[in-house]
Backbone bond lengths (Angstrom), bond angles and torsions (degrees), N, CA, C in turn:
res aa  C-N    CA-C-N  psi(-1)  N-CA   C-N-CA  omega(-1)  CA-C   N-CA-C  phi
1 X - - - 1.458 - - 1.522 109.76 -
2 X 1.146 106.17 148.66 1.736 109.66 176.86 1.611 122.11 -163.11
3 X 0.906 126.13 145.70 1.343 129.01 -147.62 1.993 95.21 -70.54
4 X 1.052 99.96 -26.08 1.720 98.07 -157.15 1.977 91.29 -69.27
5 X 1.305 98.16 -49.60 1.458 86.75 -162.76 1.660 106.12 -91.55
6 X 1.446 114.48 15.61 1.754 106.95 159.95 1.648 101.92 -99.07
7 X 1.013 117.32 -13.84 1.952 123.03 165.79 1.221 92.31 -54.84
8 X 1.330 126.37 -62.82 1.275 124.64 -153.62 1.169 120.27 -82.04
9 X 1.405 121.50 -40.90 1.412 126.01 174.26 2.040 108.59 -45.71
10 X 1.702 98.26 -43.60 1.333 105.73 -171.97 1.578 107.91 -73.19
11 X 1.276 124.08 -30.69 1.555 135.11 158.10 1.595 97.55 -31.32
12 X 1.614 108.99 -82.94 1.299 122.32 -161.85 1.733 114.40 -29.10
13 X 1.487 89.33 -57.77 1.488 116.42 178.81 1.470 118.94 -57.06
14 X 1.290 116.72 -31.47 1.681 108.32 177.70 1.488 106.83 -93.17
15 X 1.553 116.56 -5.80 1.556 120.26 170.45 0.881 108.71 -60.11
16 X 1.869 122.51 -65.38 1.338 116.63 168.34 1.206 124.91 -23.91
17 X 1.182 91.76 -62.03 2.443 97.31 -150.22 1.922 86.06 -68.48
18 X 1.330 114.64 -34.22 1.276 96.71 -174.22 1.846 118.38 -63.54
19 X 1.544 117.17 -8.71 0.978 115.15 176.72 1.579 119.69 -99.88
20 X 1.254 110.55 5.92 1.586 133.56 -177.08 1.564 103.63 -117.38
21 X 1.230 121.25 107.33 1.608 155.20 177.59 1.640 74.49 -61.85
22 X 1.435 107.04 -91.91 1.703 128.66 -148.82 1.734 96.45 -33.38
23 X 1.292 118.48 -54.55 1.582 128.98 -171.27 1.731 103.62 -60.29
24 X 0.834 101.96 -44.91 1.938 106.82 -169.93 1.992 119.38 -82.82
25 X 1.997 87.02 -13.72 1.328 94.37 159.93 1.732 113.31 -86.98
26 X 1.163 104.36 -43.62 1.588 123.12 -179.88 1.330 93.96 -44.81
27 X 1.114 122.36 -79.15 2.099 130.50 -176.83 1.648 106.63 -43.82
28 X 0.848 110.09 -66.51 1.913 117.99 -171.61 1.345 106.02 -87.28
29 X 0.796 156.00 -20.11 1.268 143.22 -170.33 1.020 107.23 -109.98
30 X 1.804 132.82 -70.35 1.033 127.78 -125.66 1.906 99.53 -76.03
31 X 1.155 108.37 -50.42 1.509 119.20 -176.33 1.707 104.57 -41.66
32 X 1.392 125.29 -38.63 1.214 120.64 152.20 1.665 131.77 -42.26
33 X 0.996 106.51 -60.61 1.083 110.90 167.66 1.751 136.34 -59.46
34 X 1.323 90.56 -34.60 1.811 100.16 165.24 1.538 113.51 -70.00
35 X 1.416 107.00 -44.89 1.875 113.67 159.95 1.424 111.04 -30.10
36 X 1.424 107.07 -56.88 1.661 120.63 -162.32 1.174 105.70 -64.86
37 X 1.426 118.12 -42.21 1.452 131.87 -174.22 1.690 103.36 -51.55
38 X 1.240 94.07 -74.53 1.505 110.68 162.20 1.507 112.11 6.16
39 X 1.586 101.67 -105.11 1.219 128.03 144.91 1.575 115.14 6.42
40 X 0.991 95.50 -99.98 1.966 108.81 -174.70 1.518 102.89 -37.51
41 X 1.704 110.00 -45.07 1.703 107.77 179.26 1.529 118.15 -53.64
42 X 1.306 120.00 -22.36 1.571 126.41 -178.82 1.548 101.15 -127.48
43 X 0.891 119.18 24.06 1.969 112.37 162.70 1.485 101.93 -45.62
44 X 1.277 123.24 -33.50 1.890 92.81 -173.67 1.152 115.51 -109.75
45 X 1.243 100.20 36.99 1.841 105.61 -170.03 1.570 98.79 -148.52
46 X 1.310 110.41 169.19 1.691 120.80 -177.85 1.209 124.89 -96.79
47 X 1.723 103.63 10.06 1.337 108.39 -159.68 1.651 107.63 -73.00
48 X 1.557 125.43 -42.37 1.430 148.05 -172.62 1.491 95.35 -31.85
49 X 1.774 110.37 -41.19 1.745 113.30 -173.97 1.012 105.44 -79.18
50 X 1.894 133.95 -22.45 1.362 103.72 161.07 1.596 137.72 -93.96
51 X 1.253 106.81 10.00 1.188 130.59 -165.30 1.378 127.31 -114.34
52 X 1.568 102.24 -25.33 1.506 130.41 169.24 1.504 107.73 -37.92
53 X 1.363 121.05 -70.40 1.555 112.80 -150.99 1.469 99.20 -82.76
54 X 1.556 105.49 -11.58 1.976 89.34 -173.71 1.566 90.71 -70.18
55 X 1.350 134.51 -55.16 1.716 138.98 -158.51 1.367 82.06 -65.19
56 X 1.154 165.65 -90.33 1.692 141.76 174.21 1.615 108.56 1.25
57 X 0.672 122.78 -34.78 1.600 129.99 -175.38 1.266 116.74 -93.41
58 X 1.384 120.97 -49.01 1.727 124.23 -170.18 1.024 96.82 -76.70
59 X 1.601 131.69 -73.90 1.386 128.24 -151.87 1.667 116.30 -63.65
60 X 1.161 114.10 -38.30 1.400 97.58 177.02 1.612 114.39 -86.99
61 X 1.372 98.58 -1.65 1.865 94.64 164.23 1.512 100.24 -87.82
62 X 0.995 121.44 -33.24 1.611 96.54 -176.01 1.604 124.15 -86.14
63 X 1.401 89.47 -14.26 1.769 95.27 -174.04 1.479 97.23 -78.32
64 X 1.801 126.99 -51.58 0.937 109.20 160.54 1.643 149.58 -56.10
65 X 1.168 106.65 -4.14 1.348 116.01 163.04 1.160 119.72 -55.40
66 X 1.715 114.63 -65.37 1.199 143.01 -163.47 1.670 100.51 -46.51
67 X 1.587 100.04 -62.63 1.373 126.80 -154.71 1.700 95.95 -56.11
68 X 1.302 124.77 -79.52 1.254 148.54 157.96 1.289 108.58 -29.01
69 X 1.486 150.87 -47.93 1.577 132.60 154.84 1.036 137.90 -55.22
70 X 1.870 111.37 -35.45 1.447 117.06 170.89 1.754 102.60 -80.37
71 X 1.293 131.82 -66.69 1.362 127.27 -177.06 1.907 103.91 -22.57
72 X 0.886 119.06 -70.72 1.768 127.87 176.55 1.518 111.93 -35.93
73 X 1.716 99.17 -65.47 1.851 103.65 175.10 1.591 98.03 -60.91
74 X 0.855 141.71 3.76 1.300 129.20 -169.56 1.894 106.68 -97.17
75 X 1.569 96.16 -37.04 1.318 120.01 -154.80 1.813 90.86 -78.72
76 X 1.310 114.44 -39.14 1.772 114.89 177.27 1.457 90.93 -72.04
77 X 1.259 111.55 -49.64 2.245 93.65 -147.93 1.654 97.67 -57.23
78 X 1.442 128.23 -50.37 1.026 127.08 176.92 1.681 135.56 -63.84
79 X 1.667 106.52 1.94 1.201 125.79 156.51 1.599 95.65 88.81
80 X 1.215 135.79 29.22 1.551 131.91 -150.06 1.768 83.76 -102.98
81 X 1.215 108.97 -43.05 1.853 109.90 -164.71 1.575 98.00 -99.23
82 X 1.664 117.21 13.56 1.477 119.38 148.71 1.666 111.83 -73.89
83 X 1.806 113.44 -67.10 0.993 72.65 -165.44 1.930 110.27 -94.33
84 X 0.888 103.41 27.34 1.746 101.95 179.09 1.553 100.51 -72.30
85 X 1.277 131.23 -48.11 1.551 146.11 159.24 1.888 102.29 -41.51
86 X 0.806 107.21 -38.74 1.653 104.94 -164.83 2.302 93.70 -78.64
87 X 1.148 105.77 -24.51 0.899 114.03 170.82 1.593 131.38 -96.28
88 X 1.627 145.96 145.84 1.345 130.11 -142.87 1.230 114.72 -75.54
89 X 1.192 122.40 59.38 1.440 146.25 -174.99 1.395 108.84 -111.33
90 X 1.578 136.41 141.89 1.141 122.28 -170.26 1.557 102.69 -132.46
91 X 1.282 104.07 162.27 2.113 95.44 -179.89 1.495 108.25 -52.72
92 X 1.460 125.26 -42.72 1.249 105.57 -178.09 1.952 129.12 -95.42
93 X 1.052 92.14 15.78 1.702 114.16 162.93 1.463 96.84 -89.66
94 X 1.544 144.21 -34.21 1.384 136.49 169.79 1.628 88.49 -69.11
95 X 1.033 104.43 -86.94 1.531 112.59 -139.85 1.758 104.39 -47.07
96 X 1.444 119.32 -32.16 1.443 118.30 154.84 0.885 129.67 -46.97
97 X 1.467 113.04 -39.57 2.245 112.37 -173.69 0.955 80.05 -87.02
98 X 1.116 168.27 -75.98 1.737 167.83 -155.04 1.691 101.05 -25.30
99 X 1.616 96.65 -60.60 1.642 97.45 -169.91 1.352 99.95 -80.68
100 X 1.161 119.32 -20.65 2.272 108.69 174.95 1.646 106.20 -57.35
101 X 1.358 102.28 -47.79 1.500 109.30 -157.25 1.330 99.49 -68.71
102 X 1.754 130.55 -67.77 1.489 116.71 -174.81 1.574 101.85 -79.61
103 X 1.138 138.56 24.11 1.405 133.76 134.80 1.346 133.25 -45.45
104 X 1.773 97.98 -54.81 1.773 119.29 173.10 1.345 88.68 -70.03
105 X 1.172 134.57 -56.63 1.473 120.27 -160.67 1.816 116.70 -57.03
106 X 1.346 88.89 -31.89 1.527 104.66 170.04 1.267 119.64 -43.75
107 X 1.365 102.90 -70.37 1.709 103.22 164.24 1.039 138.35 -67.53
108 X 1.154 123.95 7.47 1.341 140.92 149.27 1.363 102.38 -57.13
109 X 1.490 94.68 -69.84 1.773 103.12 -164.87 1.216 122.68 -63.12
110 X 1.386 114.80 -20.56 1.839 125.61 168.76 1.112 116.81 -76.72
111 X 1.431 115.48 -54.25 1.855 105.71 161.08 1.786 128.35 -58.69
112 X 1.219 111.48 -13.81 1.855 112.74 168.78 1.851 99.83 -73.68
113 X 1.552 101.65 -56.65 1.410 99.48 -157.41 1.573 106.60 -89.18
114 X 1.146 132.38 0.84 1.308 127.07 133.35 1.238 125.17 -38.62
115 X 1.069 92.03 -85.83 1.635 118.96 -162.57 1.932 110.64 -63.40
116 X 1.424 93.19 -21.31 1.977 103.96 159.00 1.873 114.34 -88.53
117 X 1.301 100.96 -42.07 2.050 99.84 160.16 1.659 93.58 -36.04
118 X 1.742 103.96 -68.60 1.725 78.69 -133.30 1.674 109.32 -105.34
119 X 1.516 105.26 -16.61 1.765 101.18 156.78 1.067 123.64 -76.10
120 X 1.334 115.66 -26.56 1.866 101.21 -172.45 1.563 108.15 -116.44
121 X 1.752 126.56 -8.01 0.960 153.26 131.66 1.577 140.44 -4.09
122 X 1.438 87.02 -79.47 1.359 128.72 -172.92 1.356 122.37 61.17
123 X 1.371 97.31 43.18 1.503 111.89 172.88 1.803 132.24 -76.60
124 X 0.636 128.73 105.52 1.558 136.62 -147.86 1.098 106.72 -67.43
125 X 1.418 143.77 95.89 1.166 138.64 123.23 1.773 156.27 -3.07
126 X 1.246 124.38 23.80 1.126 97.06 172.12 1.403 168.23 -29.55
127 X 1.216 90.41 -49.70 1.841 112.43 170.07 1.212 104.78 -85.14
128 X 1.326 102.25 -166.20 1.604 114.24 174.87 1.699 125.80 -70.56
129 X 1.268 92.73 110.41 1.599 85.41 176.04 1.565 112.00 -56.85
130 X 1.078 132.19 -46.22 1.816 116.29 171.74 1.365 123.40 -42.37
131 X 1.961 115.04 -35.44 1.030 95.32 169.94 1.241 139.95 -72.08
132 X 1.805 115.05 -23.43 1.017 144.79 177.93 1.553 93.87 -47.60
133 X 1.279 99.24 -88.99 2.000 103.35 179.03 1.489 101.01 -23.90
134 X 1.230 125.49 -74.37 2.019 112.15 -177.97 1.294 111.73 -12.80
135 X 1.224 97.87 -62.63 1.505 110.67 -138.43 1.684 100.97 -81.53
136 X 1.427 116.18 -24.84 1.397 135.74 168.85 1.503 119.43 -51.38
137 X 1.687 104.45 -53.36 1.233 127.06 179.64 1.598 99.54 -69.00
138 X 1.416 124.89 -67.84 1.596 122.32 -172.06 1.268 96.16 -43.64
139 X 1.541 132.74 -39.56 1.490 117.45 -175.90 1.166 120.27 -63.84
140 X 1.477 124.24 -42.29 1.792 136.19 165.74 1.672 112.95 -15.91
141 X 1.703 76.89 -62.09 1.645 112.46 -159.50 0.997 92.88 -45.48
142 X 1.519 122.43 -71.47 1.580 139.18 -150.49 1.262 103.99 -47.72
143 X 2.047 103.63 -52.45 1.859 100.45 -176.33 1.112 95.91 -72.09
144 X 1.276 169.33 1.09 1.342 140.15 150.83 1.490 129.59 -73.65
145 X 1.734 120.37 -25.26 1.333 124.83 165.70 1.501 106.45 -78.15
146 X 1.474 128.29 -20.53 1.338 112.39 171.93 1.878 102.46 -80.85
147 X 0.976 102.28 -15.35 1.738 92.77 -164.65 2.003 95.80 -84.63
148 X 1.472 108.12 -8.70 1.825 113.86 -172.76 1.760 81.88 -90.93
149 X 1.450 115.10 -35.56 1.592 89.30 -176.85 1.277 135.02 -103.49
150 X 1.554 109.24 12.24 1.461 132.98 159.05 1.446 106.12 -56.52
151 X 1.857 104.17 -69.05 1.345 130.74 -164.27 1.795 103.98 -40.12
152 X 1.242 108.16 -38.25 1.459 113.96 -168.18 1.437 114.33 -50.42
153 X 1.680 89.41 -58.77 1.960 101.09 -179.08 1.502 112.62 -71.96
154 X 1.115 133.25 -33.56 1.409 150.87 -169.07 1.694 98.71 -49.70
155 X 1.325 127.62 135.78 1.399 126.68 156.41 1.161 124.14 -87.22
156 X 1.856 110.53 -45.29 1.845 133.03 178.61 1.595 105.84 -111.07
157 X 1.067 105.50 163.47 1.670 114.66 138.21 0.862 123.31 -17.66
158 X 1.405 116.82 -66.50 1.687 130.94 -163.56 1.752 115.01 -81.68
159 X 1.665 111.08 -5.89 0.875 109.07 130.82 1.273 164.02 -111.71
160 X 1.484 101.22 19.95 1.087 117.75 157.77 1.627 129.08 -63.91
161 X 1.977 91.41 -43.70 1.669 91.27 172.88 1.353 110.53 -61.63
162 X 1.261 129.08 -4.21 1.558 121.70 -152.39 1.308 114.37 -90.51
163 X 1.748 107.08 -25.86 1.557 120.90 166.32 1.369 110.60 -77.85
164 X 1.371 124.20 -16.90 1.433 105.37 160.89 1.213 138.12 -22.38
165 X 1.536 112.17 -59.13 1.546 132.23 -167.77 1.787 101.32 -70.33
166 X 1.196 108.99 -28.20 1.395 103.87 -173.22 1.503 112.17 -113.72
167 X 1.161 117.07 -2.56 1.930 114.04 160.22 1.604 100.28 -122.41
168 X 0.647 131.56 -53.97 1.521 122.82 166.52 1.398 124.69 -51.54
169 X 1.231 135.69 -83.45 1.211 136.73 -162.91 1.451 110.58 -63.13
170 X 1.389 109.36 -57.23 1.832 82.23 172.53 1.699 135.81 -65.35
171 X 0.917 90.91 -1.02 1.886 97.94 157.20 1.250 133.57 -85.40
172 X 1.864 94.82 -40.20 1.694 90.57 162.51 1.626 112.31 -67.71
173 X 1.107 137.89 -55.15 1.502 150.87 179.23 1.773 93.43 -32.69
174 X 1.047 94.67 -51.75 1.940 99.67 -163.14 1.585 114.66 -91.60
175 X 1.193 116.84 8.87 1.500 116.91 -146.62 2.032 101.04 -108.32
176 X 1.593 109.83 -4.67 1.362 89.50 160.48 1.684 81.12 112.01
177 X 1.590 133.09 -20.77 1.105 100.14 -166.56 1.759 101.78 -103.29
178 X 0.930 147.99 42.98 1.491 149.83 155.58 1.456 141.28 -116.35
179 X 2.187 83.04 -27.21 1.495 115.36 167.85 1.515 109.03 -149.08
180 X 1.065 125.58 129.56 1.751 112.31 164.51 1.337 104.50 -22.06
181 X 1.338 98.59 168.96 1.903 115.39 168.47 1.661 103.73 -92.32
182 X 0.999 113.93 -2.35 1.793 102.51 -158.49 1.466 82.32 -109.51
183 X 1.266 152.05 -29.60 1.435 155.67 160.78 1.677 105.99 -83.43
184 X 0.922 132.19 36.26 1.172 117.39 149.70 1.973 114.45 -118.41
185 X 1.255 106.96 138.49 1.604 109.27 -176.66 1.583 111.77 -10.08
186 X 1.723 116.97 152.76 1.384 107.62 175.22 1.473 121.37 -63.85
187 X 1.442 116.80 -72.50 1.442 83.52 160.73 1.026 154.64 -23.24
188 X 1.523 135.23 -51.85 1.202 156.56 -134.89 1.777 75.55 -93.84
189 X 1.190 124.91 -24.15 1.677 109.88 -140.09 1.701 83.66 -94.57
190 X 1.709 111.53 -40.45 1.696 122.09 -174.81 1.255 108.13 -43.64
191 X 1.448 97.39 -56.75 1.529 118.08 -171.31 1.723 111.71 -52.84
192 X 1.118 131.37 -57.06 1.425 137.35 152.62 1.198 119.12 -35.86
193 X 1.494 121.99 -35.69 1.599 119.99 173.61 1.454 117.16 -57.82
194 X 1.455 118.85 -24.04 1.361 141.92 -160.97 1.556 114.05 -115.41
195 X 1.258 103.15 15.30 1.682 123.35 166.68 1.522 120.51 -120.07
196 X 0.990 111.81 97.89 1.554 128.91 173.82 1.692 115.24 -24.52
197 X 1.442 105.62 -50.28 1.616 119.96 -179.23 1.360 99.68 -44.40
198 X 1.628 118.87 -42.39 1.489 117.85 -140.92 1.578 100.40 -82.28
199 X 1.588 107.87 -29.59 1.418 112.68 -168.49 1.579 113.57 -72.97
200 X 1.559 105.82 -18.77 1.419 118.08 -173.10 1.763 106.43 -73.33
201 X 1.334 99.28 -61.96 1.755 101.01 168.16 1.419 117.50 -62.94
202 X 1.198 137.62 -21.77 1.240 131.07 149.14 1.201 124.71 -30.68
203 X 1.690 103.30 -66.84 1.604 120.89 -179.57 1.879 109.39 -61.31
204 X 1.313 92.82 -60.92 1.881 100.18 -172.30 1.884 100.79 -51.14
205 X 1.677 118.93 -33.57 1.536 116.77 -175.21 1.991 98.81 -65.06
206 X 1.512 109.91 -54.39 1.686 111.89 -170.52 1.620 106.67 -60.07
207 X 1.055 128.34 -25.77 1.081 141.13 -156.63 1.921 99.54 -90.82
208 X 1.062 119.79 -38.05 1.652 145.59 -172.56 1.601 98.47 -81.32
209 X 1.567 102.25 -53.12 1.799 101.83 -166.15 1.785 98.92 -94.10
210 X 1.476 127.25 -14.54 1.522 144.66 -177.43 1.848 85.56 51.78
211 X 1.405 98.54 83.49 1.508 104.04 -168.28 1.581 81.69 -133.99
212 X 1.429 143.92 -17.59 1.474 115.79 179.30 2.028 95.33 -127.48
213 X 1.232 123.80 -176.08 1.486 98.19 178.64 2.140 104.47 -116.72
214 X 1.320 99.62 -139.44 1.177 72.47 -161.69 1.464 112.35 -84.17
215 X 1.354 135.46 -16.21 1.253 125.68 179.89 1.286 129.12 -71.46
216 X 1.205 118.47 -9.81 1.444 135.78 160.97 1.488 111.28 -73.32
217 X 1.475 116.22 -30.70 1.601 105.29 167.53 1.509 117.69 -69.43
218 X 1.253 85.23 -31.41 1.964 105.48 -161.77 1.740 85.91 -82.75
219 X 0.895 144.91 -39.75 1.650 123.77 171.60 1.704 124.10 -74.19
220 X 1.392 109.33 -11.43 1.723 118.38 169.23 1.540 87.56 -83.30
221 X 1.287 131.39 -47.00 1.652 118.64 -140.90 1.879 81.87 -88.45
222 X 1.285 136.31 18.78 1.567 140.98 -177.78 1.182 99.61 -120.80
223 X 1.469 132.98 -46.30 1.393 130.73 163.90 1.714 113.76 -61.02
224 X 1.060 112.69 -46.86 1.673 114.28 163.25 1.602 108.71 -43.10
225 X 1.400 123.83 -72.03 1.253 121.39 -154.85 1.468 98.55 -77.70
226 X 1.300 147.26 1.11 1.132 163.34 166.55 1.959 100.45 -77.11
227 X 1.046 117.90 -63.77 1.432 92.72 157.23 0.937 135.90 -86.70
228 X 1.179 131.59 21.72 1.327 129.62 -173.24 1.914 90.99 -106.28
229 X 1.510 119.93 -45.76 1.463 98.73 156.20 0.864 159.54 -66.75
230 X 1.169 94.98 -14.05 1.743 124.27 161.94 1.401 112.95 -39.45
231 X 1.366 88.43 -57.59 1.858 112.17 -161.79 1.363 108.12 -61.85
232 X 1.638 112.98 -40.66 1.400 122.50 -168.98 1.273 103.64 -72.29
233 X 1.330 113.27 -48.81 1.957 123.50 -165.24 2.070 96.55 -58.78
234 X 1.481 93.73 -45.36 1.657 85.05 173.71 1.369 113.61 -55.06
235 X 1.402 107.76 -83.66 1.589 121.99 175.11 1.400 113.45 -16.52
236 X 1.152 123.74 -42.43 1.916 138.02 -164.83 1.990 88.97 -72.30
237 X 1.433 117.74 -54.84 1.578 121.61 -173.53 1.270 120.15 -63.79
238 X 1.440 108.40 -38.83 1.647 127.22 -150.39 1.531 94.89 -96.52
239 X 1.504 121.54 -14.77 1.164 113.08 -155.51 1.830 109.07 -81.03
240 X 1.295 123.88 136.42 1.463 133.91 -158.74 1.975 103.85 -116.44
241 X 1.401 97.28 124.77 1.777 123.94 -163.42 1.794 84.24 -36.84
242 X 1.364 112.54 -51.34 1.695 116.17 -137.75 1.346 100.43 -158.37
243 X 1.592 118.64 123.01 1.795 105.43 177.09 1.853 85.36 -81.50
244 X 1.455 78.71 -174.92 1.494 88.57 -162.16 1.416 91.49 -116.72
């Protein structure tokens, strides 16, 4: 691995999306807009303030999932990370520029849907809005190293959606936003301890109500980046020249 050719891989990669409208609306925009949705669905009620910072959390983890698993499966079916591999490029010089590139995009996408939560929103703030953005962005991140270690096993598209149900959905289900975590069944509650999603709305909720201080953010946003390397170190091994 070496820094020159994960620069570049991540170069390559923001060339693309920069030439794809549809992709750069999908990343930046759309998660805004599902926020908004949000929003408008409870305009006459207070609920948006309790509910606000977890949808900070889902939508740009899932949009980035999506985005970031198919772009990759895309990059084998069409033989592109055949011959880039055949060349002194290594799986984890891909799977690194991969996570630089929708990284920057990340922060892109955390500063729109921030800064649309809570100015155009009216999502209440307590704490620090910078930390908020952190903790927004580590969430991005995360759906994009889970969406590099979907991409790996995946052959099509259609299986990509297929890991949905089993890295996605039970995190949203478990993740604190329908019921606390501390009221949900004992199990059910363990099991959530051991989901990355859950620690993110945890952090983005203390951070919203300034109900824990900062080292309690700063030890979720360590459990976050803890799976998020996880994901990569897999993804970097597991990752296959060419589906077949």
């Amino acid at each position: 691995m070496t820094l020159t050719r994960t620069f570049a891989t991540a170069g390559r990669v923001l060339t693309q999306i920069r030439h794809d409208p549809r992709t750069i609306g999908l990343l930046v925009v759309v998660p805004s807009l599902l926020i908004g949705l949000v929003a408008w669905i409870f305009t006459d009620t207070n609920m948006f303030q309790t509910i606000g910072p977890a949808m900070l959390a889902l939508f740009p983890f899932i949009v980035m999932f999506l985005v970031t698993s198919i772009t990759t499966l895309r990059e084998r079916r069409t033989g592109t990370l055949e011959r880039l591999l055949s060349m002194p490029l290594g799986r984890a010089d891909f799977i690194l520029g991969y996570t630089l590139a929708f990284g920057l995009l990340a922060i892109v996408q955390s500063v729109v849907a921030v800064g649309y939560a809570t100015w155009v929103c009216g999502l209440t703030i307590k704490g620090s809005v910078w930390l908020l953005l952190a903790v927004a962005l580590a969430d991005a991140i995360l759906g994009t190293t889970l969406g590099l270690f979907a991409s790996a096993f995946a052959r099509t598209e259609f299986q990509v959606v297929q890991f949905m149900p089993l890295l996605v959905f039970p995190q949203v289900l478990l993740g604190g936003i329908f019921i606390p975590r501390d009221q949900l069944p004992e199990g059910l509650e363990i099991i959530s301890d051991w989901l990355p999603l859950s620690h993110a709305i945890d952090a983005l909720n203390a951070v919203a109500t300034d109900s824990h201080d900062a080292a309690y953010i700063g030890g979720q946003l360590l459990i976050i980046g803890a799976f998020a390397v996880a994901a990569i170190i897999v993804g970097s091994l597991t990752l296959q020249r060419r589906t077949a």
